[in-house]
N, C-alpha and C positions, 0 to 999 in steps of 0.2 A: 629528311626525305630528299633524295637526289632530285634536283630538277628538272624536266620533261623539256626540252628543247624543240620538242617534233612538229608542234604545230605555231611556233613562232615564225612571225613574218617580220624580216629585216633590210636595209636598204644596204646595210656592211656588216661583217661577220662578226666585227668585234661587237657591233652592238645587243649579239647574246650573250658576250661577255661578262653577266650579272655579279653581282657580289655571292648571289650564292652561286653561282656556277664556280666561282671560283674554290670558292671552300667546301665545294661538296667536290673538286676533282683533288685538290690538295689531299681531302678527308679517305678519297679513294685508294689515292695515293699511299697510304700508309701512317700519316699524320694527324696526330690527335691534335685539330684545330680547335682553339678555341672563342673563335667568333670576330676576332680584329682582325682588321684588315684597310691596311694604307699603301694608295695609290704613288708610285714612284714616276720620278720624271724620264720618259723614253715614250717616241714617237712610231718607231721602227716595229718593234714590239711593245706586249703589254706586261709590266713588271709589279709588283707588290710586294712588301711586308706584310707576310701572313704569321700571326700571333699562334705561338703552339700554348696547350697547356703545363706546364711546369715546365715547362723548356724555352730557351732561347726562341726569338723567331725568327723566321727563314725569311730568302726570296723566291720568290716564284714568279719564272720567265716564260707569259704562253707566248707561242711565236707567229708572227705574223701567215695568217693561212694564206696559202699557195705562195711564197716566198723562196721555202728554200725544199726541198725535199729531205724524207726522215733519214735516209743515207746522209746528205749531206750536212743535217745538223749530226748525227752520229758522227759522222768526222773531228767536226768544231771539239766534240765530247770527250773523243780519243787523244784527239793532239793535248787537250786542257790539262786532262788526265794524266795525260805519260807526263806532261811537262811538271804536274806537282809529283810525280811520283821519280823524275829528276832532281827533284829537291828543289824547281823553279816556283818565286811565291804568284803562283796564279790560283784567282778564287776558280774552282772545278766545278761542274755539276756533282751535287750527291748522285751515289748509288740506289737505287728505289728496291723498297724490300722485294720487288721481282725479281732484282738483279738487274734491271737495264735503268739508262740515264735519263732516258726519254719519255714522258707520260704521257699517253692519248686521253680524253676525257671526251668525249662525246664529237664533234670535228674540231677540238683544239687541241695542239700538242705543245707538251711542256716543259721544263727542268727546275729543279728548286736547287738554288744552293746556300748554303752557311751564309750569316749574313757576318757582314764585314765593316769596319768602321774606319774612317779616315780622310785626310783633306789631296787634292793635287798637290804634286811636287812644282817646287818654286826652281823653276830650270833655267833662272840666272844665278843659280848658286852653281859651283865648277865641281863641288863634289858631288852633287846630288844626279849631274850628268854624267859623271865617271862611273855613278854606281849601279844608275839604269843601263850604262854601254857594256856593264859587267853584264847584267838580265839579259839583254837583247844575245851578245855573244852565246848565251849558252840557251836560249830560246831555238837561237837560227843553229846551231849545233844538234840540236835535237830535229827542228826544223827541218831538216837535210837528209836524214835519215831515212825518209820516203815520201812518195807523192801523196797529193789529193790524187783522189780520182773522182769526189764528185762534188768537189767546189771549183770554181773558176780563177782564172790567173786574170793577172792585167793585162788587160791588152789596150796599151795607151791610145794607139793612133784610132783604130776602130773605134773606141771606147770614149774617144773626141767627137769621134765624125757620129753613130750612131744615139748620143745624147744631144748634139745638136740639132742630127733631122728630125729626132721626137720632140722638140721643144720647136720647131721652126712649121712644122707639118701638125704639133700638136694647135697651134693657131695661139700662143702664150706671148710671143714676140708682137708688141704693139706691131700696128700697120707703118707709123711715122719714123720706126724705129730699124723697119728691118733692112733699110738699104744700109745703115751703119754697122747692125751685126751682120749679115750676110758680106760686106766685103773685110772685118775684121775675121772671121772665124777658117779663112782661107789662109791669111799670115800669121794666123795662132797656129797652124794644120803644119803650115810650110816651118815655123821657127823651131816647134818640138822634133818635127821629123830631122833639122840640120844636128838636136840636142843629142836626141838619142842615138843618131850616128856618131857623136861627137863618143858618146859612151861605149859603144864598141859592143862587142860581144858580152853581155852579163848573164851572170849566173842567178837563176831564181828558185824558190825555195820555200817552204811551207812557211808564213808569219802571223804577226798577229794582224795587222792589215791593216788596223785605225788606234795607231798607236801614240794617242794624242794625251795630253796631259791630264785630260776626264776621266781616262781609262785608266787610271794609276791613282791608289791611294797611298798614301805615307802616313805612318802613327808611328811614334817615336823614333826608332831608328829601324823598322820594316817599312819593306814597301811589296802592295799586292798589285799585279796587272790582274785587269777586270776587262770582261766582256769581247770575248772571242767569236765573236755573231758576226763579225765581218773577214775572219782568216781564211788568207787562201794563197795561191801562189802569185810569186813577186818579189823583187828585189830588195836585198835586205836595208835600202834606203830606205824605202818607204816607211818603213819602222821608226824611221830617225826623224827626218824632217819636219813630220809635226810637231817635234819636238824644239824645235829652232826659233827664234822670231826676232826681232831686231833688223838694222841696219846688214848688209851682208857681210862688213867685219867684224860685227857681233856674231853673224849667224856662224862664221868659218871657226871664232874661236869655241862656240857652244858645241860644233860638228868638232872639234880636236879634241874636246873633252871626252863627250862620249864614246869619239874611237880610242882613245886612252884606254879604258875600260873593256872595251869593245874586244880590243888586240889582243886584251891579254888571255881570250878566250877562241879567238879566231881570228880569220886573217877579213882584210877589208878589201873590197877593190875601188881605189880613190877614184876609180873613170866613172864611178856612178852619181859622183857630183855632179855631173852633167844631167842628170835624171830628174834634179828635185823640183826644177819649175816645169816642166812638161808635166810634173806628178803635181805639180798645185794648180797648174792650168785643168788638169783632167781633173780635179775633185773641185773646185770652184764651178764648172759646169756640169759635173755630175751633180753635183748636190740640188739646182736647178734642176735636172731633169726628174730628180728624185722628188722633189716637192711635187710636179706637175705628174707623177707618177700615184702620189696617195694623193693627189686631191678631193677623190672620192670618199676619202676617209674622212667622216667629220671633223674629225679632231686636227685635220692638216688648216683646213680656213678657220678654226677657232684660235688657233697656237700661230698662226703666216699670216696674216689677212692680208699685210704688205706686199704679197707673191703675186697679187693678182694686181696688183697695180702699177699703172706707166712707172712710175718714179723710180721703182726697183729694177724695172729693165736699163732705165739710162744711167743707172750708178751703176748696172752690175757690167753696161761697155765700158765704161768711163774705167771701172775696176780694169777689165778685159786689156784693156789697152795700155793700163799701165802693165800689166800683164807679158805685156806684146814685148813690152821697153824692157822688161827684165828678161826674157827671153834668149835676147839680142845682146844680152852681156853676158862676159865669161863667169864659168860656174864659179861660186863660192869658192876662195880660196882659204886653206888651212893653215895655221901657223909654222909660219919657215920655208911657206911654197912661196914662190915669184914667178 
Protein backbone atom coordinates (compact mmCIF):
# COMPACT_ATOMS: atom_id res chain seq x y z
CA UNK A 1 0.00 0.00 0.00
CA UNK A 2 1.57 3.31 -1.31
CA UNK A 3 2.22 5.57 1.57
CA UNK A 4 -0.12 8.67 2.30
CA UNK A 5 2.37 11.56 2.80
CA UNK A 6 -0.63 14.24 3.18
CA UNK A 7 -0.95 14.72 6.61
CA UNK A 8 2.67 14.42 7.59
CA UNK A 9 4.27 17.20 9.36
CA UNK A 10 8.11 17.89 8.69
CA UNK A 11 10.85 20.37 9.70
CA UNK A 12 12.89 19.22 5.91
CA UNK A 13 11.63 17.36 3.13
CA UNK A 14 13.80 14.63 3.19
CA UNK A 15 12.60 13.70 6.30
CA UNK A 16 9.48 12.13 4.51
CA UNK A 17 11.85 10.41 2.79
CA UNK A 18 10.76 6.96 4.66
CA UNK A 19 12.04 3.67 3.56
CA UNK A 20 8.79 2.91 2.32
CA UNK A 21 8.39 5.94 0.54
CA UNK A 22 11.07 4.88 -1.22
CA UNK A 23 10.29 1.57 -2.43
CA UNK A 24 6.77 2.17 -3.08
CA UNK A 25 8.13 5.06 -5.69
CA UNK A 26 10.71 2.75 -7.04
CA UNK A 27 7.65 0.01 -6.97
CA UNK A 28 5.70 2.78 -9.13
CA UNK A 29 8.32 3.16 -11.05
CA UNK A 30 8.12 0.01 -12.80
CA UNK A 31 10.36 -2.13 -10.59
CA UNK A 32 9.77 -5.33 -8.87
CA UNK A 33 11.31 -4.33 -5.44
CA UNK A 34 12.09 -6.62 -3.28
CA UNK A 35 12.11 -5.02 0.09
CA UNK A 36 16.24 -4.19 0.65
CA UNK A 37 17.30 -1.20 0.76
CA UNK A 38 20.82 0.48 1.63
CA UNK A 39 21.44 3.87 2.30
CA UNK A 40 24.56 5.18 0.24
CA UNK A 41 27.08 8.01 1.06
CA UNK A 42 25.82 11.55 -0.61
CA UNK A 43 24.77 14.56 1.20
CA UNK A 44 23.75 16.71 -1.84
CA UNK A 45 21.05 14.22 -2.72
CA UNK A 46 19.50 11.06 -1.27
CA UNK A 47 20.99 7.76 -2.98
CA UNK A 48 20.27 4.00 -2.41
CA UNK A 49 20.81 0.44 -3.29
CA UNK A 50 17.41 -0.71 -3.99
CA UNK A 51 17.26 -4.67 -4.04
CA UNK A 52 15.08 -5.95 -7.20
CA UNK A 53 13.65 -9.42 -7.13
CA UNK A 54 15.65 -11.89 -9.52
CA UNK A 55 17.52 -9.07 -10.76
CA UNK A 56 20.51 -7.20 -9.96
CA UNK A 57 19.91 -4.13 -7.80
CA UNK A 58 19.77 -0.71 -8.73
CA UNK A 59 20.47 3.04 -7.46
CA UNK A 60 18.07 5.27 -7.01
CA UNK A 61 18.95 9.09 -6.89
CA UNK A 62 15.91 11.35 -5.27
CA UNK A 63 17.03 14.75 -5.84
CA UNK A 64 17.40 17.33 -3.50
CA UNK A 65 13.80 19.42 -3.56
CA UNK A 66 13.79 22.69 -4.90
CA UNK A 67 17.49 22.43 -6.06
CA UNK A 68 17.58 22.12 -9.47
CA UNK A 69 14.45 22.20 -11.76
CA UNK A 70 12.98 19.16 -13.85
CA UNK A 71 14.31 20.92 -17.25
CA UNK A 72 17.42 21.10 -15.77
CA UNK A 73 17.95 17.62 -14.21
CA UNK A 74 16.39 16.52 -17.85
CA UNK A 75 19.42 18.18 -19.22
CA UNK A 76 22.12 16.35 -16.74
CA UNK A 77 19.83 13.16 -18.37
CA UNK A 78 20.43 14.14 -21.97
CA UNK A 79 24.11 15.04 -21.93
CA UNK A 80 24.63 11.45 -19.81
CA UNK A 81 22.72 9.70 -22.32
CA UNK A 82 24.04 10.99 -25.65
CA UNK A 83 27.60 10.61 -23.95
CA UNK A 84 26.95 6.61 -23.45
CA UNK A 85 25.33 6.54 -26.66
CA UNK A 86 28.95 8.08 -27.81
CA UNK A 87 30.27 5.05 -26.72
CA UNK A 88 31.62 7.36 -23.53
CA UNK A 89 31.83 4.97 -20.28
CA UNK A 90 29.25 7.11 -18.20
CA UNK A 91 26.83 5.28 -15.64
CA UNK A 92 23.28 7.05 -17.38
CA UNK A 93 19.94 7.20 -15.93
CA UNK A 94 17.73 4.26 -17.07
CA UNK A 95 14.89 4.73 -19.36
CA UNK A 96 11.63 4.21 -17.04
CA UNK A 97 8.98 2.04 -18.77
CA UNK A 98 7.08 5.51 -19.43
CA UNK A 99 9.71 6.37 -21.38
CA UNK A 100 11.23 9.38 -19.53
CA UNK A 101 14.42 9.35 -17.18
CA UNK A 102 12.91 11.26 -14.42
CA UNK A 103 10.41 9.87 -11.81
CA UNK A 104 7.99 12.08 -9.61
CA UNK A 105 6.65 10.17 -6.67
CA UNK A 106 4.66 12.17 -4.57
CA UNK A 107 6.93 15.83 -4.25
CA UNK A 108 10.16 13.80 -4.84
CA UNK A 109 11.78 13.42 -8.11
CA UNK A 110 14.02 10.63 -9.08
CA UNK A 111 16.38 8.51 -11.50
CA UNK A 112 17.55 4.90 -11.06
CA UNK A 113 20.55 3.72 -12.63
CA UNK A 114 22.37 0.20 -13.22
CA UNK A 115 24.49 -0.17 -10.32
CA UNK A 116 28.04 -0.09 -10.96
CA UNK A 117 31.22 -1.49 -9.10
CA UNK A 118 34.70 -0.17 -8.71
CA UNK A 119 37.45 1.67 -6.79
CA UNK A 120 38.94 5.59 -7.75
CA UNK A 121 41.73 5.80 -10.01
CA UNK A 122 45.21 6.13 -8.64
CA UNK A 123 46.23 9.54 -10.59
CA UNK A 124 49.87 9.18 -9.85
CA UNK A 125 50.12 6.45 -12.26
CA UNK A 126 50.98 8.41 -15.90
CA UNK A 127 48.80 5.97 -17.66
CA UNK A 128 45.80 6.08 -15.81
CA UNK A 129 45.98 10.00 -16.62
CA UNK A 130 46.59 9.54 -20.23
CA UNK A 131 43.53 7.44 -20.28
CA UNK A 132 41.00 9.63 -18.59
CA UNK A 133 42.54 12.76 -20.88
CA UNK A 134 41.45 10.26 -23.81
CA UNK A 135 37.52 10.51 -21.67
CA UNK A 136 37.54 14.02 -21.06
CA UNK A 137 38.73 14.77 -24.89
CA UNK A 138 35.78 13.12 -26.18
CA UNK A 139 33.25 14.07 -23.24
CA UNK A 140 34.11 18.01 -24.13
CA UNK A 141 33.74 17.00 -27.97
CA UNK A 142 30.43 15.90 -27.50
CA UNK A 143 30.19 18.60 -24.87
CA UNK A 144 30.50 21.38 -27.51
CA UNK A 145 28.00 20.40 -29.58
CA UNK A 146 25.25 22.46 -27.87
CA UNK A 147 24.38 24.63 -24.84
CA UNK A 148 22.74 24.11 -21.56
CA UNK A 149 20.04 26.19 -21.38
CA UNK A 150 18.80 25.45 -18.10
CA UNK A 151 21.92 24.67 -16.01
CA UNK A 152 24.35 27.43 -14.97
CA UNK A 153 27.95 28.30 -16.17
CA UNK A 154 30.64 29.42 -13.84
CA UNK A 155 30.90 32.49 -13.07
CA UNK A 156 34.16 32.67 -10.96
CA UNK A 157 34.42 36.34 -9.83
CA UNK A 158 30.44 36.82 -8.92
CA UNK A 159 30.54 33.30 -7.75
CA UNK A 160 33.53 34.55 -5.14
CA UNK A 161 31.90 37.70 -4.18
CA UNK A 162 28.18 36.26 -3.82
CA UNK A 163 29.40 33.01 -1.48
CA UNK A 164 31.32 35.18 0.52
CA UNK A 165 28.40 37.81 1.27
CA UNK A 166 26.29 34.76 2.18
CA UNK A 167 28.66 33.44 4.49
CA UNK A 168 29.73 37.01 5.99
CA UNK A 169 25.96 38.36 6.12
CA UNK A 170 24.88 34.70 6.97
CA UNK A 171 26.48 35.66 10.65
CA UNK A 172 28.91 32.00 10.13
CA UNK A 173 32.25 34.11 10.24
CA UNK A 174 33.25 34.24 14.14
CA UNK A 175 33.06 38.01 15.46
CA UNK A 176 37.10 37.70 16.34
CA UNK A 177 37.71 36.47 13.07
CA UNK A 178 36.10 38.59 10.51
CA UNK A 179 38.64 41.67 10.44
CA UNK A 180 41.19 38.83 9.00
CA UNK A 181 38.68 37.36 6.38
CA UNK A 182 37.09 40.59 5.31
CA UNK A 183 40.65 42.16 4.47
CA UNK A 184 41.94 38.61 2.95
CA UNK A 185 38.74 38.06 0.58
CA UNK A 186 39.51 41.45 -1.11
CA UNK A 187 43.26 40.01 -2.49
CA UNK A 188 41.68 36.55 -3.01
CA UNK A 189 38.94 38.92 -5.45
CA UNK A 190 41.99 41.09 -6.78
CA UNK A 191 44.72 37.93 -7.43
CA UNK A 192 41.87 35.69 -9.48
CA UNK A 193 40.68 38.68 -11.36
CA UNK A 194 44.77 39.44 -12.43
CA UNK A 195 44.48 35.19 -13.22
CA UNK A 196 41.70 34.98 -15.31
CA UNK A 197 42.97 38.01 -17.22
CA UNK A 198 46.08 36.38 -17.39
CA UNK A 199 43.82 33.41 -19.28
CA UNK A 200 42.47 35.45 -22.01
CA UNK A 201 39.62 34.82 -23.90
CA UNK A 202 38.45 31.00 -23.08
CA UNK A 203 36.12 29.01 -24.66
CA UNK A 204 33.34 27.18 -22.36
CA UNK A 205 31.47 24.22 -22.88
CA UNK A 206 28.91 21.72 -21.58
CA UNK A 207 31.15 19.32 -18.79
CA UNK A 208 31.06 17.19 -16.16
CA UNK A 209 31.75 19.85 -13.65
CA UNK A 210 33.03 17.83 -10.45
CA UNK A 211 35.33 15.73 -12.18
CA UNK A 212 37.30 14.69 -9.15
CA UNK A 213 38.58 11.13 -8.46
CA UNK A 214 35.15 10.09 -6.50
CA UNK A 215 33.50 10.37 -9.52
CA UNK A 216 35.40 7.87 -11.40
CA UNK A 217 35.39 4.25 -11.01
CA UNK A 218 38.19 1.65 -12.44
CA UNK A 219 37.56 -2.32 -12.34
CA UNK A 220 40.11 -3.99 -14.22
CA UNK A 221 40.91 -2.22 -17.20
CA UNK A 222 37.40 0.07 -17.55
CA UNK A 223 36.70 2.95 -16.21
CA UNK A 224 33.08 4.55 -15.64
CA UNK A 225 32.55 8.48 -14.82
CA UNK A 226 29.74 8.80 -12.35
CA UNK A 227 27.50 11.35 -11.16
CA UNK A 228 26.76 14.22 -13.54
CA UNK A 229 24.30 16.17 -10.83
CA UNK A 230 26.82 19.07 -11.03
CA UNK A 231 27.33 19.57 -15.11
CA UNK A 232 27.04 22.54 -16.68
CA UNK A 233 29.05 25.26 -18.56
CA UNK A 234 32.75 25.86 -18.04
CA UNK A 235 36.03 25.51 -19.13
CA UNK A 236 37.36 22.39 -19.96
CA UNK A 237 39.88 22.75 -17.02
CA UNK A 238 37.85 22.48 -14.69
CA UNK A 239 37.38 18.84 -15.64
CA UNK A 240 41.15 18.39 -14.99
CA UNK A 241 42.35 19.99 -12.13
CA UNK A 242 40.68 18.03 -9.52
CA UNK A 243 42.31 15.61 -10.89
CA UNK A 244 46.00 17.03 -10.01
CA UNK A 245 47.54 17.09 -6.36
CA UNK A 246 51.09 17.38 -5.41
CA UNK A 247 53.72 19.88 -5.38
CA UNK A 248 53.24 22.22 -8.69
CA UNK A 249 55.92 20.14 -10.68
CA UNK A 250 54.07 17.16 -9.92
CA UNK A 251 50.89 18.94 -10.77
CA UNK A 252 52.47 20.28 -14.37
CA UNK A 253 53.69 16.70 -15.18
CA UNK A 254 50.09 14.89 -14.01
CA UNK A 255 48.42 18.20 -16.32
CA UNK A 256 51.03 16.73 -19.50
CA UNK A 257 49.70 13.47 -19.09
CA UNK A 258 46.27 14.04 -19.26
CA UNK A 259 46.66 16.43 -22.08
CA UNK A 260 48.71 13.66 -23.89
CA UNK A 261 45.46 11.88 -23.98
CA UNK A 262 43.38 14.79 -24.05
CA UNK A 263 45.08 15.95 -27.65
CA UNK A 264 44.69 13.17 -29.27
CA UNK A 265 40.96 13.95 -29.22
CA UNK A 266 41.01 17.63 -29.21
CA UNK A 267 42.74 20.50 -29.18
CA UNK A 268 43.73 22.37 -25.60
CA UNK A 269 44.16 25.89 -24.89
CA UNK A 270 47.26 25.93 -22.37
CA UNK A 271 46.17 29.78 -21.17
CA UNK A 272 43.61 28.08 -19.05
CA UNK A 273 46.42 27.10 -16.83
CA UNK A 274 45.93 30.25 -15.43
CA UNK A 275 42.34 29.17 -14.31
CA UNK A 276 43.14 26.36 -11.97
CA UNK A 277 43.73 28.38 -8.67
CA UNK A 278 40.97 31.05 -9.18
CA UNK A 279 38.81 27.54 -9.79
CA UNK A 280 40.29 26.10 -6.26
CA UNK A 281 39.82 29.38 -4.58
CA UNK A 282 36.00 29.42 -5.86
CA UNK A 283 35.25 25.86 -4.85
CA UNK A 284 37.14 25.96 -1.35
CA UNK A 285 34.65 28.79 -0.55
CA UNK A 286 31.89 27.59 -2.41
CA UNK A 287 31.89 24.51 -0.63
CA UNK A 288 31.67 26.65 2.69
CA UNK A 289 28.85 28.49 1.62
CA UNK A 290 27.36 25.24 0.69
CA UNK A 291 27.45 23.79 4.04
CA UNK A 292 26.03 26.94 5.60
CA UNK A 293 23.40 26.65 2.84
CA UNK A 294 22.04 22.89 4.03
CA UNK A 295 22.53 23.49 7.43
CA UNK A 296 18.79 23.18 7.84
CA UNK A 297 19.21 19.77 6.82
CA UNK A 298 19.74 17.56 9.63
CA UNK A 299 21.96 15.58 8.22
CA UNK A 300 24.54 18.71 7.43
CA UNK A 301 25.21 19.08 11.72
CA UNK A 302 25.19 15.36 12.10
CA UNK A 303 28.00 14.58 9.17
CA UNK A 304 29.96 18.70 9.89
CA UNK A 305 29.55 19.43 13.48
CA UNK A 306 33.25 21.10 12.86
CA UNK A 307 31.25 23.80 10.50
CA UNK A 308 30.04 25.46 13.18
CA UNK A 309 32.89 26.02 15.09
CA UNK A 310 35.74 28.86 15.72
CA UNK A 311 38.60 26.48 14.85
CA UNK A 312 37.24 25.65 11.27
CA UNK A 313 37.14 29.37 10.36
CA UNK A 314 40.82 30.10 11.40
CA UNK A 315 42.22 26.91 9.44
CA UNK A 316 39.94 27.66 6.73
CA UNK A 317 42.13 31.74 6.54
CA UNK A 318 45.08 30.16 7.48
CA UNK A 319 43.97 27.68 4.25
CA UNK A 320 42.82 31.00 2.37
CA UNK A 321 45.99 32.61 2.47
CA UNK A 322 47.94 30.15 1.64
CA UNK A 323 45.70 30.27 -1.02
CA UNK A 324 46.47 33.88 -1.57
CA UNK A 325 50.43 32.78 -1.96
CA UNK A 326 49.67 30.34 -4.62
CA UNK A 327 47.69 32.90 -6.52
CA UNK A 328 50.51 35.17 -6.72
CA UNK A 329 52.71 32.43 -8.50
CA UNK A 330 52.94 31.55 -12.11
CA UNK A 331 50.54 28.92 -13.42
CA UNK A 332 51.54 25.41 -13.38
CA UNK A 333 54.09 24.77 -15.72
CA UNK A 334 54.00 21.71 -18.26
CA UNK A 335 56.82 19.70 -19.27
CA UNK A 336 59.33 21.41 -21.82
CA UNK A 337 57.63 25.05 -20.92
CA UNK A 338 60.14 27.54 -19.47
Amino acid sequence: MPTDLSETASSHPYDLLSPDVILDAIEAAGFDVSGRLFALNSYENRVYQVGLEDQPPVIAKFYRPGRWSDAAILEEHEFSLALVEAGVPVVAPLVLPDGQSLGHYHNFRFAVFPQRGGQAPDTSVADTLYRLGQWLGQIHNLGELKNFEHRPAFDLLNGLEQNHLSLREGGWIPDDLKPAWDSLIPDLMTACRARISEAGDVKTLRIHGDCHAGNILCRDDSMLFVDLDDCRTGPAVQDMWLLLNGEPAERGAQLGELLEGYEMFRDFNRRERHLIEPLRCYRQIAHCAWLARRWEDPAFPRFFPWFAQPRFWSDQILSLREQLADLQQPAISLPGQF
